[in-house]
MARKEPA-120520 format. One record per residue (C-alpha): y, z, x; residue in one letter. Coordinates in steps of 0.1 Angstrom, whole numbers, plus 2048, in hexadecimal, padded with zeros to 3 digits. Layout:
<sites>
YZXA;...
</sites>
This chain:
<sites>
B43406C21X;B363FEBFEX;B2D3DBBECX;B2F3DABCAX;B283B7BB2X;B403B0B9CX;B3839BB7DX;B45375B7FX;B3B370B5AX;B5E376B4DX;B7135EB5FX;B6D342B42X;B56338B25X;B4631DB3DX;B3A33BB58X;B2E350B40X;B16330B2EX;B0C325B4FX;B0234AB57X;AF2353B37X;AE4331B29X;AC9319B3CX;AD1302B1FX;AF42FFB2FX;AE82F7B51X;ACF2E0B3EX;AE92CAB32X;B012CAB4DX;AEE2D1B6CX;ACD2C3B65X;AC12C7B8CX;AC72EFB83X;AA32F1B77X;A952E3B97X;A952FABAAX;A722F9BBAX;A6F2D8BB3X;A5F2C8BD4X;A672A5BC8X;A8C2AEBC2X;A8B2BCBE8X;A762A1BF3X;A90283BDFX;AB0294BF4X;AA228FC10X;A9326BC0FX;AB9262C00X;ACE26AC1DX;ACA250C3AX;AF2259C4BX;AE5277C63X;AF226AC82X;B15267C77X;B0D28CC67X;B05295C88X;B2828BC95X;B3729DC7DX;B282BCC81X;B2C2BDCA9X;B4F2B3CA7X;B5A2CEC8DX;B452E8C9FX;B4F2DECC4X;B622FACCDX;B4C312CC1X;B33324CD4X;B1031FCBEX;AF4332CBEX;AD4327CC0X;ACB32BC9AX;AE9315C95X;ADE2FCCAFX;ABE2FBCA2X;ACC2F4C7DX;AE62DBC87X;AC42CAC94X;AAF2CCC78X;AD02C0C5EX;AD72A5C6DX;AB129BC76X;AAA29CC52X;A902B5C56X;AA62CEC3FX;AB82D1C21X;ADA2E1C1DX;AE92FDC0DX;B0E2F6C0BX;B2B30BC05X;B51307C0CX;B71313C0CX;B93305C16X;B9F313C38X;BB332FC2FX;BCB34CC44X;BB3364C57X;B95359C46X;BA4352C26X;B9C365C05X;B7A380C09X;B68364BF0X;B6634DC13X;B4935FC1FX;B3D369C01X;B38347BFBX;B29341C1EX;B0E360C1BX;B09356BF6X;AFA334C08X;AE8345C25X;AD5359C0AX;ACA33CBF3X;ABE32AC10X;AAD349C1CX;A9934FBFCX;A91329BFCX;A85326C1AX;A6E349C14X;A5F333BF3X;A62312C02X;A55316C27X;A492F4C2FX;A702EEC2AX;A8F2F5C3EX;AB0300C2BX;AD02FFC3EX;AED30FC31X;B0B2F9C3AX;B31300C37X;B492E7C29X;B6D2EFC3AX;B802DDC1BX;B9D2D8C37X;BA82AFC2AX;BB62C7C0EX;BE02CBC10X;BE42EABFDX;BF92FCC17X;C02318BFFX;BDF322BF6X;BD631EC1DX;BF2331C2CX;BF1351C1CX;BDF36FC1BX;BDF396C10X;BD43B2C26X;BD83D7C1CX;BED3F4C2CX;BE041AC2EX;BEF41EC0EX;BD7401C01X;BF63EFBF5X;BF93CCBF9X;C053B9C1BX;C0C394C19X;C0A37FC34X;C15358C34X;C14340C51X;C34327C53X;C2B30BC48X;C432E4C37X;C3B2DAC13X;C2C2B9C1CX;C0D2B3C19X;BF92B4C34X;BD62B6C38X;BCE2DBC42X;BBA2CBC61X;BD82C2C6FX;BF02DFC6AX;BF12F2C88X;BFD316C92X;C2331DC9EX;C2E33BCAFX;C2E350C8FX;C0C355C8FX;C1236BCAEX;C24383C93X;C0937EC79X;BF138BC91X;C0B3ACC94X;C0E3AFC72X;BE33B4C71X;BEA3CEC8CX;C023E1C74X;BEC3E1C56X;BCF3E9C6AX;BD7405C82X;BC641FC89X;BA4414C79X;B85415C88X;B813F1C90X;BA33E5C95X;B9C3D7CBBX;B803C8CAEX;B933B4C95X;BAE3ACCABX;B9739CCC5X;B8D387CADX;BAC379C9FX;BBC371CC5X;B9A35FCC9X;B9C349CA5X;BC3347C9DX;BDA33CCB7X;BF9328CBEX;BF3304CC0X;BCE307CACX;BC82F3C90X;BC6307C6EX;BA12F8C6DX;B96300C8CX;BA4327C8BX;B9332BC69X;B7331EC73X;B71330C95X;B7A353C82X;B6534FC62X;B43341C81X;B4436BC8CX;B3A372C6AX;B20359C62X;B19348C86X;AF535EC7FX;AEC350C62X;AE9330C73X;B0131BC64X;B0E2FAC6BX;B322F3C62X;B422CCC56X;B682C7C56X;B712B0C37X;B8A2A4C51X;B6F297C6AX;B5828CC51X;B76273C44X;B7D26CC69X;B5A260C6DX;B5B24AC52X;B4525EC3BX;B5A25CC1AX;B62232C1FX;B3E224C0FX;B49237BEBX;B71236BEFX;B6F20EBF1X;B57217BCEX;B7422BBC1X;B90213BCCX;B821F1BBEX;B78200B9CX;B93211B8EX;B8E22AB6DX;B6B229B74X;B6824BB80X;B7D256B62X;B69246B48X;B45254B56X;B5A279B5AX;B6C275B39X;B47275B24X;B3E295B32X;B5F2A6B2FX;B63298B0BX;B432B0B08X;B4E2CCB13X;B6F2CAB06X;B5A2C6AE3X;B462E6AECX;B662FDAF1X;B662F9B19X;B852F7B2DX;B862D8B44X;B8A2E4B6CX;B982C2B78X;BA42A2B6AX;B9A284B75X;BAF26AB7DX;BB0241B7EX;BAB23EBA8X;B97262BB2X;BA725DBD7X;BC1267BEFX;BCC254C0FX;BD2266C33X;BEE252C46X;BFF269C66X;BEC284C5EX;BFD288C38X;BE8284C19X;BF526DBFDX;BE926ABD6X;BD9246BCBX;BE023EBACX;BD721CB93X;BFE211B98X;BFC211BC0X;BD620ABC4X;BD91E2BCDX;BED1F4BEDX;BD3208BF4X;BB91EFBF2X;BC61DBC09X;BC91FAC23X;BA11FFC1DX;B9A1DFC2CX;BAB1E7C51X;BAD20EC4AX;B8A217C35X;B8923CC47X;BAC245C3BX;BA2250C1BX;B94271C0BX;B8627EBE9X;B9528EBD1X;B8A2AFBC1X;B6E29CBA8X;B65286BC0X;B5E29BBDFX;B432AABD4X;B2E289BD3X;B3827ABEFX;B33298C01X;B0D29BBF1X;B0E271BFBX;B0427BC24X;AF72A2C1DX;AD32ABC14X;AE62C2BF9X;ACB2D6BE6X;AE12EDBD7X;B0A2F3BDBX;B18317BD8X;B37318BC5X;B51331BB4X;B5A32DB92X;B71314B92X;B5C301BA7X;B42303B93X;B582FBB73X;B622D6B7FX;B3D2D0B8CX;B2F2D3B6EX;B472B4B67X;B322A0B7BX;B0D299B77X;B15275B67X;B2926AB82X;B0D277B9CX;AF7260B88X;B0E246B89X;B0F247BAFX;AE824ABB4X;AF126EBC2X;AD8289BBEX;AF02A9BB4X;AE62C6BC4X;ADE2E8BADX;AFE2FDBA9X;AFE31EBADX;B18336BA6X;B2034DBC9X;B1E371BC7X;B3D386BC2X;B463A8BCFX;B613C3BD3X;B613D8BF5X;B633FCBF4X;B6F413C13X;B5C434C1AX;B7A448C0CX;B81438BEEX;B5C43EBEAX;B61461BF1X;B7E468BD4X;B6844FBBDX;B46467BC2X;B59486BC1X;B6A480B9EX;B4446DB91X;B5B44EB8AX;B4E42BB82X;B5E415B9AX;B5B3F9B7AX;B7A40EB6CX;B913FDB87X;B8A3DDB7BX;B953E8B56X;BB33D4B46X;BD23E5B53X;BD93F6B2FX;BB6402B2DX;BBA411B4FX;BD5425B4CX;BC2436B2DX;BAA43CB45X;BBD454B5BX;BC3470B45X;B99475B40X;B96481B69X;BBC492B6EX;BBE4BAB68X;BC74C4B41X;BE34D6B36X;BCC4F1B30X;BDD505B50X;BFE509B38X;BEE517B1BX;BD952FB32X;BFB53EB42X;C07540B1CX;BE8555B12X;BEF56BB33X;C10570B28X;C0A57CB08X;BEE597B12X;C055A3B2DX;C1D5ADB15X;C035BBAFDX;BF15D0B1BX;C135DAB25X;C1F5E8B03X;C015F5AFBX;C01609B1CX;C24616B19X;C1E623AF9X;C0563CB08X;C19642B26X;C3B649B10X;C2B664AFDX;C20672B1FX;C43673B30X;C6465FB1AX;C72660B3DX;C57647B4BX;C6162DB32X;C7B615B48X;C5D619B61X;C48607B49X;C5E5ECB3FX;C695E7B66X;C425E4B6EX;C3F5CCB53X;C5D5B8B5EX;C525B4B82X;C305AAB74X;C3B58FB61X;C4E583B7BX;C34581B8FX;C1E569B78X;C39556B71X;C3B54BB96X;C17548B98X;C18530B77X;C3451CB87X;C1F519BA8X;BFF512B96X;C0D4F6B80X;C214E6BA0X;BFF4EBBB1X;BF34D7B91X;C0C4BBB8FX;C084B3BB1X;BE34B3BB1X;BE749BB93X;BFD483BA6X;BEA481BC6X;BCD47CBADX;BDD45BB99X;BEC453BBCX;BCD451BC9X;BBC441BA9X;BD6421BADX;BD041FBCFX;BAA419BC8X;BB9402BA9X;BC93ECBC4X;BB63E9BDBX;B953DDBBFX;BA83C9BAAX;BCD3BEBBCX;BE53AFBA8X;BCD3B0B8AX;BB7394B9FX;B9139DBB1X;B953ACBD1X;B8038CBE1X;B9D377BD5X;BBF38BBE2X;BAE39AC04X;BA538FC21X;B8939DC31X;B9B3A8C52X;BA13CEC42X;B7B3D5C39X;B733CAC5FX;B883E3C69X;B7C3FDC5BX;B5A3F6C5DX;B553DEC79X;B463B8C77X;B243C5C77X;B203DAC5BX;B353BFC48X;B1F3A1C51X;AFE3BEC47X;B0E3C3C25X;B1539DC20X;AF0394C28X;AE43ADC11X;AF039ABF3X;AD638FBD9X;
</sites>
């Protein structure tokens, strides 16, 4: 099993600025150049005063797990503030969700490794944020796996259309035939028991979608020491009231602070990632999240003063009420993260939050040993795969077998006949009677490199095929659907085939 980076650069104009110019992160992200700022560690952590509700938190998301001493330790030291925190996070999503889930996570654990070998009078925990307040069922509920034939298997949990927080959807009895359809698409592989074991121990009937995802993604990263938060519990706990009842009772203030920095980037060429809205807020009643808007806000105020837990953050919120109770000194995010938080460093201000640094996670494409093999074999940049589908298919004709095979038969053909009637000349001026002898030899010998031709160039064809069968195969399996293998797959296939430990190696070798 093979890594390889891909290049995040061309998702948007915003990415590739933020990758190529510090004047970008200047402007935007003004905590980006503090990176070994001791007073910028050293401000986070004299800001945050909330760690023994923290602590609730994190025990009660991570009570069913079974922590190892690193992540004992950790939990310890975050919520002692003795240490800052790397965060990351991810929605819960079907079997682990989307191969970018823990990329994100060991994106984290190696930040806070690398601090903590240039900062070692501090301690960097990397945290996970389990985004499961979120209702996005569809995003959550599905997930693509791979058959032998590296084509694409869907698999979708039942699931209604309201909107539920994801903390509070659990598993039916069809997950009993997701778990089948695994065993189909992973049979015969090296690993497959391996995998199974793992899913009947995370995703079962009657477990929260939450509480599967976390206990399946913790055999990954449990050794990296990290500590997990629920955006559920950390509502629950009363965690987002202080800057809701902020939000609630001053309506369009978000939007105006929000609305200066967008009006700069929009002036700049830049694509906004979110829009802001009057009342940044939703409300949980029985377990079903609802929109707050200026029209029904008076409602909603009067809910705060009896039910002040029940609400949650919306997407441009979240992050700062999040970075409100965490010693965040730097948040790992994808693209589109990264293109809505660069919306925000006037609101942090306006909050009296420190914002953490952002930095963009690593991305990568997983190769098996035999696509490897056919890749080596025909010295083929793996980059190709990634071309635009009409560039691609240009490609293919560069490594197949030429035509050359016809025009060599042709030649043959032609100096058959010329050997042959240049030999039966001689031969009739020997004996006349010798002469149908001649033209029977020469009969039977073309015949014979026709059939040779004809099995040659079936020989060829088929060669081809199996070739540009085996070139889309590789196609699929790097980019599916067009889209980055981290964001069709899951990552139950590559365990498979290589086993949890050399995918956990590979994933903390990223730098």
């Amino acid at each position: 099993m093979k890594l390889i980076a891909n290049e995040l650069d061309g998702s948007s104009k915003l990415v590739r600025d933020f990758i190529r110019s510090d004047d970008f992160a200047a402007r935007f992200l003004p905590n980006n150049t503090r990176k070994d700022d001791k007073h910028f560690f050293d401000a986070i952590l004299k800001s945050k005063d909330d760690y023994q509700r923290l602590r609730e938190v994190c025990q009660s998301t991570m009570q069913n797990l079974p922590l190892n001493e690193l992540q004992s330790q950790n939990l310890d030291k975050l919520c002692s503030g003795k240490a800052l925190a790397v965060v990351t996070g991810q929605q819960p999503g079907l079997f682990g969700g989307p191969i970018y889930s823990l990329t994100k996570a060991f994106s984290a654990f190696d930040y806070a490794r690398k601090m903590k070998l240039n900062h070692p009078e501090y301690d960097f925990v990397p945290v996970y944020w389990v985004a499961d307040n979120d209702h996005d069922a569809d995003e959550a509920g599905n997930i693509s796996l791979f058959d032998i034939n590296l084509s694409l298997v869907n698999l979708s949990a039942d699931y209604d259309s309201q909107n539920i927080s994801l903390a509070h959807r659990y598993f039916g009895e069809d997950v009993i035939g997701l778990k089948e359809q695994v065993v189909d698409a992973i049979k015969n592989t090296q690993y497959a028991d391996e995998i199974m074991r793992m899913l009947h121990e995370s995703y079962a009937v009657g477990k929260s979608w939450s509480e599967a995802f976390i206990t399946f993604i913790n055999f990954f990263i449990s050794d990296c020491g990290f500590v997990f938060i629920s955006a559920e519990k950390f509502r629950e706990h009363g965690l987002f009231a202080k800057f809701a009842e902020k939000e609630l009772y001053s309506t369009g203030q978000t939007a105006e602070i929000v609305n200066q920095t967008n009006d700069e980037l929009l002036s700049l060429g830049y694509h906004l990632q979110a829009q802001v809205s009057d009342v940044n807020l939703f409300n949980h009643q029985n377990n079903i999240r609802v929109n707050i808007n200026s029209e029904n806000r008076n409602m909603y105020q009067l809910l705060f003063k009896v039910d002040p837990d029940s609400f949650s953050p919306k997407v441009l919120l979240r992050p700062l009420m999040q970075d409100a109770i965490l010693p965040t000194v730097a948040y790992i995010a994808g693209p589109g993260e990264l293109a809505y938080l660069v919306q925000l460093n006037k609101l942090y201000n306006y909050y009296n939050i420190i914002m953490p640094r952002i930095i963009l996670r690593h991305s990568v494409t997983f190769l098996d040993n035999r696509s490897l093999r056919f890749i080596e074999k025909y010295d083929i940049n793996p980059e190709i795969f990634k071309s635009h589908q009409d560039d691609f298919m240009q490609i293919i004709p560069k490594y197949i077998f030429s035509d050359d095979t016809e025009l060599a038969f042709s030649n043959a053909e032609i100096k058959l006949k010329q050997i042959y009637d240049e030999l039966s000349g001689h031969i009739i001026e020997i004996d006349k009677n010798l002469e149908k002898s001649m033209a029977s030899a020469y009969t039977k010998s073309a015949e014979q490199l026709t059939h040779i031709r004809k099995k040659a160039i079936s020989s060829q064809k088929k060669s081809n095929e199996e070739f540009i069968d085996r070139f889309m195969q590789i196609r699929n399996l790097i980019l599916p659907n067009g889209k980055l293998q981290e964001r069709v797959f899951g990552i139950l296939n590559f365990v498979a085939i290589a086993g949890i430990d050399e995918i956990k190696q590979n994933l903390s070798n990223l730098s």
